[in-house]
PAKOL-337173 format. One record per residue (C-alpha): x, y, z. Coordinates in steps of 0.02 Angstrom, whole numbers, always signed. Layout:
{{X, Y, Z}}
...
end
This chain:
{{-1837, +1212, -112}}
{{-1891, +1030, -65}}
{{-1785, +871, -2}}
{{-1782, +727, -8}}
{{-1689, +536, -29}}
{{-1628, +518, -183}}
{{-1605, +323, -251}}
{{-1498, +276, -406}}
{{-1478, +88, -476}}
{{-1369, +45, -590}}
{{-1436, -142, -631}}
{{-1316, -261, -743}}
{{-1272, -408, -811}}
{{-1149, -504, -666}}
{{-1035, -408, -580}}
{{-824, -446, -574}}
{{-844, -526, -385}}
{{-668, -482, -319}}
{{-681, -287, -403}}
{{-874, -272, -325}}
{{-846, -187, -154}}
{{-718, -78, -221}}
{{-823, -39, -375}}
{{-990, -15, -239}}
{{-913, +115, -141}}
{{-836, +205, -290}}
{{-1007, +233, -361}}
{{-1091, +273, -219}}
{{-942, +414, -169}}
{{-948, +464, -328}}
{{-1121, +502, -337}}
{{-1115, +575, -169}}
{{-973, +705, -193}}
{{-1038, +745, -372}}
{{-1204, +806, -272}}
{{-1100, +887, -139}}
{{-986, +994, -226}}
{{-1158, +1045, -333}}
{{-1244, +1093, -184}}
{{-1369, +991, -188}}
{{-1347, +924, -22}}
{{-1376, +963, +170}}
{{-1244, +964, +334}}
{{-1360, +798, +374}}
{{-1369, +716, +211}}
{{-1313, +550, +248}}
{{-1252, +394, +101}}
{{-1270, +238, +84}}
{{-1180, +101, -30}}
{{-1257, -31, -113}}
{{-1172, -178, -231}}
{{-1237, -345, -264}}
{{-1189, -458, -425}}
{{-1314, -367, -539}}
{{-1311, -183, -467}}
{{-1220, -26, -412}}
{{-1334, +73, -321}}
{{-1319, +223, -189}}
{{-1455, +310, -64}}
{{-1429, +496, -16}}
{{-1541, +554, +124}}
{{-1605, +760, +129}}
{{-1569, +774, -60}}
{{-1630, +962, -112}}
{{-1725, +964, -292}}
{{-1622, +1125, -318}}
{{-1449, +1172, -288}}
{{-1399, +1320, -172}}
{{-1391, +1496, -254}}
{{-1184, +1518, -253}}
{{-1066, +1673, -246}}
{{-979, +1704, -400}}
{{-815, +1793, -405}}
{{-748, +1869, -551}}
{{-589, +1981, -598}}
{{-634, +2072, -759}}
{{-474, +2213, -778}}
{{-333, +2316, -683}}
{{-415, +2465, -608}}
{{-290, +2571, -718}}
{{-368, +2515, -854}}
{{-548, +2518, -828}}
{{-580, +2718, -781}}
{{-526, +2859, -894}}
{{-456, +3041, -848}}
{{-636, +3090, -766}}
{{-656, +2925, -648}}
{{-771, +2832, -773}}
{{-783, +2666, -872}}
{{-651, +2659, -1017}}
{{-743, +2573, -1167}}
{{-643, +2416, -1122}}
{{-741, +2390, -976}}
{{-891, +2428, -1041}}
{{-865, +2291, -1176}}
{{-822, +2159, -1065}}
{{-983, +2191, -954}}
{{-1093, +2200, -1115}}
{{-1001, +2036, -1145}}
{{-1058, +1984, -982}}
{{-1240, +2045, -967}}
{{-1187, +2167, -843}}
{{-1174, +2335, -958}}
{{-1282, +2428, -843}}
{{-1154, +2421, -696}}
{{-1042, +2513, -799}}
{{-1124, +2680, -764}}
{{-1104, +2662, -593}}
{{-916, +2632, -587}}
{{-826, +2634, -495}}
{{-942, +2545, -342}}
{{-1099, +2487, -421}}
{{-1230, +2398, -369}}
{{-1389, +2319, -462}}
{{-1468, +2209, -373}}
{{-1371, +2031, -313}}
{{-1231, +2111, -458}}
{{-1092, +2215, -366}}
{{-935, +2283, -453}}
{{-811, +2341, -346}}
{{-611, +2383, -335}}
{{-483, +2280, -225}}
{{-315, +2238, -235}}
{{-246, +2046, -272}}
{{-105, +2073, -174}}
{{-19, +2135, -298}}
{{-109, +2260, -393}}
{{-296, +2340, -388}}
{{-426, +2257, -500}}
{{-591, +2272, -541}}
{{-707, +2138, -482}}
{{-886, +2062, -509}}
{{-970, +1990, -393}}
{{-1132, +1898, -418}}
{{-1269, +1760, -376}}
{{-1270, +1613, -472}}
{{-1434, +1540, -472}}
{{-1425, +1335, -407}}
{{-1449, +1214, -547}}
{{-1600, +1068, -559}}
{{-1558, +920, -469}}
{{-1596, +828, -654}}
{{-1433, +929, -717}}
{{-1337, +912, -561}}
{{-1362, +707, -544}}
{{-1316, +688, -734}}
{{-1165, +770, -731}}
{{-1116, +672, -558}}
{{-1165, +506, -643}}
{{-1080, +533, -794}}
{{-919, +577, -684}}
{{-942, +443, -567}}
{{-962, +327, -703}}
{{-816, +395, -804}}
{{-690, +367, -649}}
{{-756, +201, -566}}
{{-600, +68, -524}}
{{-667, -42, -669}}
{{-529, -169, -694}}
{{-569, -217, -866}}
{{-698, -117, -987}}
{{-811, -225, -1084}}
{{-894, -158, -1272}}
{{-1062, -201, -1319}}
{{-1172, -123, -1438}}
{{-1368, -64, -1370}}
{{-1526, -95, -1501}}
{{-1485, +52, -1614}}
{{-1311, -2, -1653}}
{{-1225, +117, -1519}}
{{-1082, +54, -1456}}
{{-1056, +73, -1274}}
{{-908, +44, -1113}}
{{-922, -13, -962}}
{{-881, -150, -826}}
{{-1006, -259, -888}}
{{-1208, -226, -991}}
{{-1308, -117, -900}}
{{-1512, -166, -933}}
{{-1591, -19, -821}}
{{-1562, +131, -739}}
{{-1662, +202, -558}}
{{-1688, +374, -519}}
{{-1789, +421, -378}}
{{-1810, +590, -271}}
{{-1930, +534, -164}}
{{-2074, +466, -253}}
{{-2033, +570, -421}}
{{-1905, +503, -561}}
{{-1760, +592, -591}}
{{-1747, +614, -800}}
{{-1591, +573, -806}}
{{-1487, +455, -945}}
{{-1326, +351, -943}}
{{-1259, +202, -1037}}
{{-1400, +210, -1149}}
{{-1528, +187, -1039}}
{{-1665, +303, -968}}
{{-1711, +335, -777}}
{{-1852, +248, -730}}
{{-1913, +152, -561}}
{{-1907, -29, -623}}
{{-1772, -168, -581}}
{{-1747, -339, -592}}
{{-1749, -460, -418}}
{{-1672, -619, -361}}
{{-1609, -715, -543}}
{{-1675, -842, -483}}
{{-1816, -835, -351}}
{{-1913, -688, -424}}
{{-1986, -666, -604}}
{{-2077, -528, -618}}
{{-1993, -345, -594}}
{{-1989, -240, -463}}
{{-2054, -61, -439}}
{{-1999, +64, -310}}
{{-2132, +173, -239}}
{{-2016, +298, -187}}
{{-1819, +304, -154}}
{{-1855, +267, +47}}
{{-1926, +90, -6}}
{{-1786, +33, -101}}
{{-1715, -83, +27}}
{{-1860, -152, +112}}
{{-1922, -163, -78}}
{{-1809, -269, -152}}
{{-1796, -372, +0}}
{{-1982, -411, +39}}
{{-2023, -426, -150}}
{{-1862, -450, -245}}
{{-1761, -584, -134}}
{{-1615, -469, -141}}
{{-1498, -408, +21}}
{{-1441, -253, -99}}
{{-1319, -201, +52}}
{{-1147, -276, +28}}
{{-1117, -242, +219}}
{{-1255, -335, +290}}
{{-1256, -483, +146}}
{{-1059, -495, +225}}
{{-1123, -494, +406}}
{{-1248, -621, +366}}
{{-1155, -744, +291}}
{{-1007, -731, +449}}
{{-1166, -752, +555}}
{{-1224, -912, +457}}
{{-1043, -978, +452}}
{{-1037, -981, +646}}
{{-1215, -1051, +684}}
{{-1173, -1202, +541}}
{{-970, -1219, +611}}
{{-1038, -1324, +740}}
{{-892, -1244, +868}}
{{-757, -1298, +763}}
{{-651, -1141, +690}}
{{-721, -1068, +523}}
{{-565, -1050, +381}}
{{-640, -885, +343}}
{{-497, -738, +271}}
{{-569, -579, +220}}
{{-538, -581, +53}}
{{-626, -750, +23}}
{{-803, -656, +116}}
{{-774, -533, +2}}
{{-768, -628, -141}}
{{-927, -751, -77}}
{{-998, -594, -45}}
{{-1001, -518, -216}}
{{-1081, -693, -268}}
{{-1229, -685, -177}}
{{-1391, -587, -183}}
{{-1472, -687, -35}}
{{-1330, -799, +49}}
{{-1389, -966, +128}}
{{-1249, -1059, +211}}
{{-1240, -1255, +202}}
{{-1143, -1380, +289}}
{{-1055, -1541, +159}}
{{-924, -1633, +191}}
{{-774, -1778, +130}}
{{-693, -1929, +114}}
{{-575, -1937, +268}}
{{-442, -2016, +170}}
{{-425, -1839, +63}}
{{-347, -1782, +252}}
{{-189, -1888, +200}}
{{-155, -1766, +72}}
{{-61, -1603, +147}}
{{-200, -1486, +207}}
{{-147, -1339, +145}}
{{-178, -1410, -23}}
{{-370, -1444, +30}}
{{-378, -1284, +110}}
{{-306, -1207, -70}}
{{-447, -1305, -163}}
{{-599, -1269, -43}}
{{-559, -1089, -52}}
{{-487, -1036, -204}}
{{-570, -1148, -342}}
{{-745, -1175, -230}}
{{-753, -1035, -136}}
{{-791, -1158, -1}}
{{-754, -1139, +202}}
{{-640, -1263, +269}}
{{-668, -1297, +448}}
{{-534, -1358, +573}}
{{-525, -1404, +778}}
{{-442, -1305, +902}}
{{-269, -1342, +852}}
{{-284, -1288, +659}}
{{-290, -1470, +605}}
{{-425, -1482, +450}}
{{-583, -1588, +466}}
{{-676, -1662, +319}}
{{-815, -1543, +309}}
{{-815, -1389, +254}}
{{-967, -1264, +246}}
{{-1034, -1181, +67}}
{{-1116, -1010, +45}}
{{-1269, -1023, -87}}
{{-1386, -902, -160}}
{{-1530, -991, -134}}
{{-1628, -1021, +14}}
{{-1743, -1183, +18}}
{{-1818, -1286, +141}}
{{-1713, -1446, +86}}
{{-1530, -1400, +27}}
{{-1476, -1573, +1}}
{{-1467, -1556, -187}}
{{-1347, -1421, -185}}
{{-1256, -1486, -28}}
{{-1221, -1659, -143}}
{{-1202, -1565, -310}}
{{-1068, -1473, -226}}
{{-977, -1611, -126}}
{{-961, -1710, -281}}
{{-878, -1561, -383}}
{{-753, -1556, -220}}
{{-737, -1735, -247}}
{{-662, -1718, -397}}
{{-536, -1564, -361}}
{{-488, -1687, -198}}
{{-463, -1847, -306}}
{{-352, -1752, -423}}
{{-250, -1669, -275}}
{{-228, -1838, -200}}
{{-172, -1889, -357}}
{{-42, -1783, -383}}
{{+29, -1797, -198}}
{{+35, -1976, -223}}
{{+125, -1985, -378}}
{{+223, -1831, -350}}
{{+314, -1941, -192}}
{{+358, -2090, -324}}
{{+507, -1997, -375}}
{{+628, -1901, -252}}
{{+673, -1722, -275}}
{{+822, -1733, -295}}
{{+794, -1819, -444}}
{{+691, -1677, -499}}
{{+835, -1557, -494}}
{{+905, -1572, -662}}
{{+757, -1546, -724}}
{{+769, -1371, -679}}
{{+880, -1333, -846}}
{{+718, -1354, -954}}
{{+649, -1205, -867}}
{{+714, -1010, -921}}
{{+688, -915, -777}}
{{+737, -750, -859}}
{{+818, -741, -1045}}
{{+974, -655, -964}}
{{+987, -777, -804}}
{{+973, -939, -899}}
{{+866, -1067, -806}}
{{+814, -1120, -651}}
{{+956, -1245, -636}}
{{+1068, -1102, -672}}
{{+978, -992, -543}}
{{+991, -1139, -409}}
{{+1186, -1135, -446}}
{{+1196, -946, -405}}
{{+1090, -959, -247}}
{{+1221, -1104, -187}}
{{+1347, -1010, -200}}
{{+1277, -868, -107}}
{{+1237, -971, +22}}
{{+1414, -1034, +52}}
{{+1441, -852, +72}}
{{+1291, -816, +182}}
{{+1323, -961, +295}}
{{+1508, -876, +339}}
{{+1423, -714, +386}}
{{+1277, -799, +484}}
{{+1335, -952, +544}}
{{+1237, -1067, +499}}
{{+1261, -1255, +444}}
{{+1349, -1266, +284}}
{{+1311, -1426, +222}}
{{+1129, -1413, +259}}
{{+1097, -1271, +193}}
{{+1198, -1312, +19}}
{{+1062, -1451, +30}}
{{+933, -1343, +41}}
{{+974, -1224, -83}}
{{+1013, -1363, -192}}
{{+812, -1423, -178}}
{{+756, -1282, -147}}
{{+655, -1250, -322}}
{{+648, -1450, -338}}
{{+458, -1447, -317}}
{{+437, -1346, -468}}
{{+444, -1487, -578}}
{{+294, -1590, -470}}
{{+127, -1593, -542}}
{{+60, -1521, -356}}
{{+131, -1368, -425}}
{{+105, -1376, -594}}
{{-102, -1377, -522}}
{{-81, -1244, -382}}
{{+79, -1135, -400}}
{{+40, -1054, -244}}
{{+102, -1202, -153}}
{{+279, -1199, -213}}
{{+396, -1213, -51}}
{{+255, -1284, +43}}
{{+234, -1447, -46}}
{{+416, -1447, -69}}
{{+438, -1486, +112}}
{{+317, -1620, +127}}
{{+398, -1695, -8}}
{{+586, -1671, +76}}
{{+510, -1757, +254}}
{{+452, -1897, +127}}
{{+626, -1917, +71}}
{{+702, -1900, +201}}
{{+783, -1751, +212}}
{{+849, -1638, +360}}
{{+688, -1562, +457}}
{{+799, -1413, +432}}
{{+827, -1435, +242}}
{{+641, -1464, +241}}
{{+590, -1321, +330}}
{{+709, -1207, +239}}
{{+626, -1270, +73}}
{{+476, -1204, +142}}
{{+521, -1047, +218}}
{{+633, -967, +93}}
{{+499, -886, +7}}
{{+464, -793, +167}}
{{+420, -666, +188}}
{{+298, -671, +45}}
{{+216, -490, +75}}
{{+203, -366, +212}}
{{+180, -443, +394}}
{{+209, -602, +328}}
{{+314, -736, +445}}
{{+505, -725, +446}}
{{+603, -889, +408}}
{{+625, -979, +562}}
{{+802, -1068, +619}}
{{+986, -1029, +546}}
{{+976, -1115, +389}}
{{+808, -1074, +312}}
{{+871, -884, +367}}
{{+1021, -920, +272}}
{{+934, -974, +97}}
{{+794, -841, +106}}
{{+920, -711, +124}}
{{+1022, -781, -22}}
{{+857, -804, -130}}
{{+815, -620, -111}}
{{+991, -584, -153}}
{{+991, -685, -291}}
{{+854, -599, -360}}
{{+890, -419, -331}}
{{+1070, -460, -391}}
{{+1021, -525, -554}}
{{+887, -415, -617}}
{{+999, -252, -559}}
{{+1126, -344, -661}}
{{+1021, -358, -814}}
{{+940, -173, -787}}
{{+774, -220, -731}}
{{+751, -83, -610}}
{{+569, -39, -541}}
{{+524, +110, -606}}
{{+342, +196, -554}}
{{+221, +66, -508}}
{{+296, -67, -622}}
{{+374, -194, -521}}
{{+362, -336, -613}}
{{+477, -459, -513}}
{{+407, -412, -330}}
{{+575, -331, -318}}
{{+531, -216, -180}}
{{+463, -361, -95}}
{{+612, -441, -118}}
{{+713, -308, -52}}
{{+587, -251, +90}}
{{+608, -454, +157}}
{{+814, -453, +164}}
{{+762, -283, +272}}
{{+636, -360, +385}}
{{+772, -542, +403}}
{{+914, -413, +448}}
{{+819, -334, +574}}
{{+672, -428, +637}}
{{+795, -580, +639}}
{{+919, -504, +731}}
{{+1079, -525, +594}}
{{+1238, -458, +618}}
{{+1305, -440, +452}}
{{+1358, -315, +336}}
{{+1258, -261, +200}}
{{+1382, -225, +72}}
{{+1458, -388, +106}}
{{+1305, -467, +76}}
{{+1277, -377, -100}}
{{+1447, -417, -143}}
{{+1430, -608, -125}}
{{+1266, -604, -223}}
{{+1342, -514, -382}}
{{+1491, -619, -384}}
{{+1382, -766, -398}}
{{+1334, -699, -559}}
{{+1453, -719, -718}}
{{+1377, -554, -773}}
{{+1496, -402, -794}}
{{+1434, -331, -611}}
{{+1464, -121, -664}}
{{+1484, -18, -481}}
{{+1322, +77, -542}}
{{+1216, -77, -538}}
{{+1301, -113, -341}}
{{+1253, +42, -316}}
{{+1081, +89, -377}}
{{+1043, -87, -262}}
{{+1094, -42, -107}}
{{+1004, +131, -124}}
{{+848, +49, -174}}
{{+869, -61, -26}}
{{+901, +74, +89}}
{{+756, +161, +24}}
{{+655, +1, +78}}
{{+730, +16, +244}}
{{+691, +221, +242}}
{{+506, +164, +226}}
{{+495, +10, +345}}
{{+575, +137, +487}}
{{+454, +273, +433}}
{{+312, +150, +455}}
{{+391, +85, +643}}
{{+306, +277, +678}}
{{+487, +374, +655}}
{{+497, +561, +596}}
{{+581, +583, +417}}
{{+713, +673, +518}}
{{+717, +527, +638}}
{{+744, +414, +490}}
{{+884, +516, +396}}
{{+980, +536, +547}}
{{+1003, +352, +560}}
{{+984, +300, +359}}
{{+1074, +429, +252}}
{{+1245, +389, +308}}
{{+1211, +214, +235}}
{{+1262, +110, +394}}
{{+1312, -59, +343}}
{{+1230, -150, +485}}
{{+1052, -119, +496}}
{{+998, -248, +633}}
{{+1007, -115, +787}}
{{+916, +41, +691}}
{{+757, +23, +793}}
{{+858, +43, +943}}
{{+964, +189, +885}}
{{+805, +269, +818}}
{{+739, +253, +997}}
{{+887, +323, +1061}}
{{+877, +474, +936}}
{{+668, +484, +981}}
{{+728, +491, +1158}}
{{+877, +637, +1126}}
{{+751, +735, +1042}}
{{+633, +755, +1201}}
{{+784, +834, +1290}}
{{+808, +1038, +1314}}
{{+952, +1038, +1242}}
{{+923, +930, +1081}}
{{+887, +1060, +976}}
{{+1060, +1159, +1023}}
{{+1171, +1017, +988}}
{{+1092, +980, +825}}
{{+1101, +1121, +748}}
{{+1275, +1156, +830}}
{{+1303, +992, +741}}
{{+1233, +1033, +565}}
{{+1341, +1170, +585}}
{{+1500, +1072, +594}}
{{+1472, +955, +463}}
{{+1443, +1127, +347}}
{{+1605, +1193, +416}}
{{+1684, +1035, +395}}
{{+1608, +1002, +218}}
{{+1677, +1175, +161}}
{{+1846, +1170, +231}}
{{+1904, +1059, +70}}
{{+2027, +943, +172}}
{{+2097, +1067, +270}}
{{+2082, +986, +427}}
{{+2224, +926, +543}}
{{+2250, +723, +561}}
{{+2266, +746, +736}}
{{+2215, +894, +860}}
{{+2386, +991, +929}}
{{+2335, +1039, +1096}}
{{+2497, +1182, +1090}}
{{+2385, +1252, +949}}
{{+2244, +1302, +1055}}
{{+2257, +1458, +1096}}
{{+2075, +1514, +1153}}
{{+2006, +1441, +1339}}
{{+1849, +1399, +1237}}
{{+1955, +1266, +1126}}
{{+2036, +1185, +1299}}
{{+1862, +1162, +1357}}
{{+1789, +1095, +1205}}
{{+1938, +972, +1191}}
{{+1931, +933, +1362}}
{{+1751, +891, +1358}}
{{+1757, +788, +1217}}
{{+1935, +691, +1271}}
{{+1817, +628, +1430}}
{{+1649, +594, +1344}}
{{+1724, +501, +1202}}
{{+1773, +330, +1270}}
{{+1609, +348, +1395}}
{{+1503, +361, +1217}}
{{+1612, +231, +1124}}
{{+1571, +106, +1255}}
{{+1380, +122, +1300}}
{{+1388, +111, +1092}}
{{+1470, -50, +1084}}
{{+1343, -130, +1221}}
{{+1198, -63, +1126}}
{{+1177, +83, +1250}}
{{+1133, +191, +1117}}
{{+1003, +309, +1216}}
{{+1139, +331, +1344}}
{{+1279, +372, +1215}}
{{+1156, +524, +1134}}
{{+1089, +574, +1348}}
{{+1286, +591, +1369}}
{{+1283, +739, +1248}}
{{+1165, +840, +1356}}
{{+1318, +898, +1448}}
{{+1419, +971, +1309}}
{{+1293, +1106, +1268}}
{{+1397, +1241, +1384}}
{{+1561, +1208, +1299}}
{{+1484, +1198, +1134}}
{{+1403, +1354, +1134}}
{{+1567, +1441, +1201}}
{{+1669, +1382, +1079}}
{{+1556, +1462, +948}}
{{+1532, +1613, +1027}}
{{+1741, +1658, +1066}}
{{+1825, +1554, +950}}
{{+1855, +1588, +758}}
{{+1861, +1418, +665}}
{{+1933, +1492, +505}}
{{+2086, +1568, +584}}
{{+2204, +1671, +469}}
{{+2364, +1575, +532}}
{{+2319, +1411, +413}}
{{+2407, +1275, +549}}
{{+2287, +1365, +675}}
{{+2136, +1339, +579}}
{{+2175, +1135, +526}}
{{+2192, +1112, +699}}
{{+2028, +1198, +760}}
{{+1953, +1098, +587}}
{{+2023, +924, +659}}
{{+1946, +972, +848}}
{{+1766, +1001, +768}}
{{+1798, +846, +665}}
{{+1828, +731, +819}}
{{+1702, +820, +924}}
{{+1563, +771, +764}}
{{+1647, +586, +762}}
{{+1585, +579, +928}}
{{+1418, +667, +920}}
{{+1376, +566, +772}}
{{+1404, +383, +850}}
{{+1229, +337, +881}}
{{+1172, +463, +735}}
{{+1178, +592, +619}}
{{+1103, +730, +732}}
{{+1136, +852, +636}}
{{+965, +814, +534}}
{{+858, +823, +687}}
{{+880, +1044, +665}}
{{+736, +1118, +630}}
end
């Protein structure tokens, strides 16, 4: 049994750039486990990914030409019904041998052997059967590699299949044509066949720079290969590394505009990336950067460049596939296509600022913004209103932030937008300093879109707080009004975005204010019939936003419920009382109390309103009640203050010392008395004494 590296290329027409990477690794994983779970690989087999815009390829290292002989396992009958009166096979299990090839084990029943074939009786656990074991002989690496392509290929992340039809009329799927196919174990091909196409050892090189095609000695030289000879870097790792490396060396010091999903994209563009410096008119800096920032990099794919204190400079730096001694043609080719794109920005900022926003605003009614919600004038009205609302609960200014809400979608109707949608809010503000406007009202236009996704910036100051909050609420009001709950993955609205962002502004932003109050001034802002269901099925989806932004703070599920399912209606201090709880839980006697707690709130739960409104201290009869009361009657206030100063850790440290008179009461007193007045009043002295264990949190969910 030999090994080797085994090679596979996959070599296409161009490649979907921003599904490359993903699709790269899938294929060479694929691959990879396929072999694995064959066993046609070694404890030190080692893989490697390649993607570049024409080809999926993967390298396995210590590949073996033939898969590992396996056990094979196989319950064939209950023992009862396999051996007759005199110990020996029943006809039933001599058929199923025969069946299997195996008939000569049957006159050695019950414990035969024949070579690597052993039948033998053991029990599943439940009852004795008879089982076969025997040695499967490993497969050809030619039969284990086709089956692992064709599942690999079957399950890649392709975001859209393409049809096309090969030579002989057969119509095939995938991501995009596929021309050839590579197979090599070692120097050998592997006969394998997918998409139509044949194994062979010939691909294609650079589009551009090479002609003629390339041959792999063996799978070992496929790198260097189609480097030295085919002006291809087929790793998408080290074409990525390269082009971060050449975006440094040609920044000149100033900071390189470089996110990571714009290299990844570049990337995926590239088979040998050459990075070039161009640059601008410096009039285009008039026009708000992050509009030239928005062209360089998501209609060029360009690198905008800026100084140490983020402000943009008028060059930018290009990433090109080819590599020549004198780039100038492609450094002015490109330059004058970002010409253009700049012209046409500067354009639209300039003619965009000829009319004010406010002036903009009725435009709003020729909008729908959902078929249910009328318009975007309409919507603007509802978010007003809200933030009248808002603005008593948080304080902020309410005439500027009626102002804002009122041009707050105003820069919808500019032709900045119209062009690049993704600067809605952003341009808006520009345009509000232009006018004018309140650096407030400005900034509020701005921010109250934020936060746009996970980890994004919260809005900054009172009054863009204020609108955000009412945006979201707008939002999650209306389409729970309408029924357009998320349901699955389908999420069409960025609801739970929506949701997770009044979370993150409640707590992150330190508010104060109730939840339910909040929901409530949202749906009256609607003239929809607002059902209790629809309040309802909100605030649980919120909470179950909050459940998961808690859980991801690094909180236990218990941790979590004892803080969340009680639905608390201020949510800014749960980090702290989740602290507090993490805290309680490190203590000896946490576990005690807890469950001593769940046990309550069962007791409680099941005493159907028998309870006592007040505790009758001539009603306690036992000494374990009088020190339970006792206990409680002193701790109480000491609890109810460090609670109301935010002292939550030393509210749930306080219980520590209640353990004793706990565990006495439990073990001498009778909650569910015969003598019904003596039972409500033990009922209403476990109710206060949970009241008070229960300030901070729920501890009852912390028992194990």
């Amino acid at each position: 049994m030999a090994s080797a590296t085994l090679l596979v290329e996959l070599f296409t027409e161009e490649l979907p750039p921003k599904a490359l990477k993903r699709l790269g690794e899938a294929f060479a994983e694929g691959v990879a486990s396929g072999l694995r779970e064959g066993g046609f690989l070694t404890p030190d087999s080692r893989t490697t990914s390649y993607a570049t815009p024409r080809r999926l390829a993967v390298s396995v290292s210590q590949v073996r030409d033939e898969a590992e002989d396996s056990e094979v396992i196989q319950r064939l009958m209950p023992a009862a019904s396999a051996a007759d009166a005199a110990g020996a096979a029943t006809p039933a299990l001599r058929k199923r041998l025969d069946k299997l090839g195996r008939g000569h084990l049957a006159d050695g029943y019950p414990n035969a052997w024949n070579g690597p074939d052993h039948l033998y009786v053991e029990s599943d656990g439940k009852a004795d059967y008879v089982w076969l074991r025997s040695i499967a002989k490993g497969g050809s690496l030619r039969v284990g590699l086709q089956s692992a392509l064709e599942e690999t290929i079957e399950r890649l992340p392709i975001p859209k299949v393409m049809s096309y039809q090969l030579s002989d009329g057969t119509t095939v799927k995938f991501v995009r044509p596929a021309h050839r196919l590579v197979a090599l174990h070692g120097a050998d091909v592997v006969p394998v066949s997918v998409l139509g196409l044949k194994a062979g050892r010939t691909t294609g090189g650079h589009r551009f720079l090479v002609r003629a095609d390339i041959d792999f000695a063996s799978a070992e030289a496929y790198e260097p290969t189609l480097e030295a000879e085919g002006k291809v870097v087929p790793s998408f790792a080290k074409r990525r590394i390269e082009i971060v490396a050449g975006l440094e060396r040609a920044s000149e010091h100033a900071r390189v505009l470089m996110p990571d999903e714009l290299l990844d994209e570049v990337t995926a563009l590239v088979e040998l990336p050459s990075v070039y410096a161009g640059s601008f008119d410096r009039a285009f800096l008039d026009v708000p950067q992050e509009c030239l920032v928005l062209t360089m990099q998501q209609n060029q794919r360009f690198f905008p460049l800026a100084d140490e204190a983020g402000r943009l400079r008028h060059r930018f730096l290009l990433v090109s596939n080819l590599r020549v001694d004198d780039p100038s043609a492609i450094v002015h080719g490109n330059e004058r296509v970002l010409r253009a794109r700049l012209a046409d920005a500067k354009f639209f900022y300039d003619q965009d600022r000829k009319v004010k926003l406010e002036a903009r605003v009725p435009r709003l009614a020729s909008v729908v913004y959902h078929s249910k919600l009328g318009s975007q004038l309409d919507r603007v009205q509802r978010l007003r209103a809200i933030v009248a609302g808002v603005v008593s609960q948080t304080g902020a200014d309410p005439a500027l932030s009626d102002r804002a809400a009122v041009l707050a979608k105003a820069d919808l109707m500019t032709e900045m937008v119209g062009e690049f949608p993704e600067l809605q809010g952003t341009i808006g503000r520009y345009y509000a300093l232009h006018d004018g406007e309140d650096a407030a009202v400005a900034d509020a236009i701005a921010q109250h879109y934020w936060p746009r996704h996970a980890g994004d910036a919260l809005p900054q100051g009172p009054v863009a707080t204020a609108v955000a909050l009412s945006d979201k609420l707008e939002q999650l009001t209306g389409m729970f009004g309408i029924g357009q709950v998320p349901s699955g993955d389908k999420d069409p609205f960025g609801l739970r975005r929506s949701a997770l962002g009044v979370v993150r502004i409640l707590i992150e932003g330190r508010q104060r204010v109730p939840l339910s109050a909040l929901v409530n001034v949202a749906f009256a802002a609607h003239a929809l019939p607002v059902t209790t269901p629809a309040r309802e099925a909100l605030l649980d989806f919120v909470y179950e936003r909050l459940r998961g932004y808690l859980r991801e703070l690094g909180s236990t599920t218990n941790q979590v419920a004892a803080v969340i399912d009680s639905h608390p209606d201020f949510i800014d201090d749960l980090p702290a009382r989740l602290e507090a709880v993490r805290l309680f839980e490190a203590l000896p006697e946490a576990q005690a109390l807890s469950a001593a707690n769940k046990r309550i709130v069962n007791i409680l739960k099941k005493s159907g309103g028998e309870s006592a409104a007040a505790v009758d201290r001539s009603l306690l009869a036992e000494a374990a009640e009088h020190e339970l009361y006792l206990t409680f009657q002193r701790l109480d206030p000491n609890v109810a203050e460090a609670c109301a100063s935010g002292g939550y850790a030393g509210a749930l440290k306080a219980l520590a010392i209640t353990k004793p008179a706990v565990d006495r009461f439990f073990d001498d007193v009778l909650v569910m008395a015969d003598d019904p007045a003596v039972r409500a009043n033990r009922l209403a002295l476990l109710r206060g004494v949970a009241q008070t264990m229960n300030r901070v949190a729920d501890i009852s969910k912390l028992a194990m």
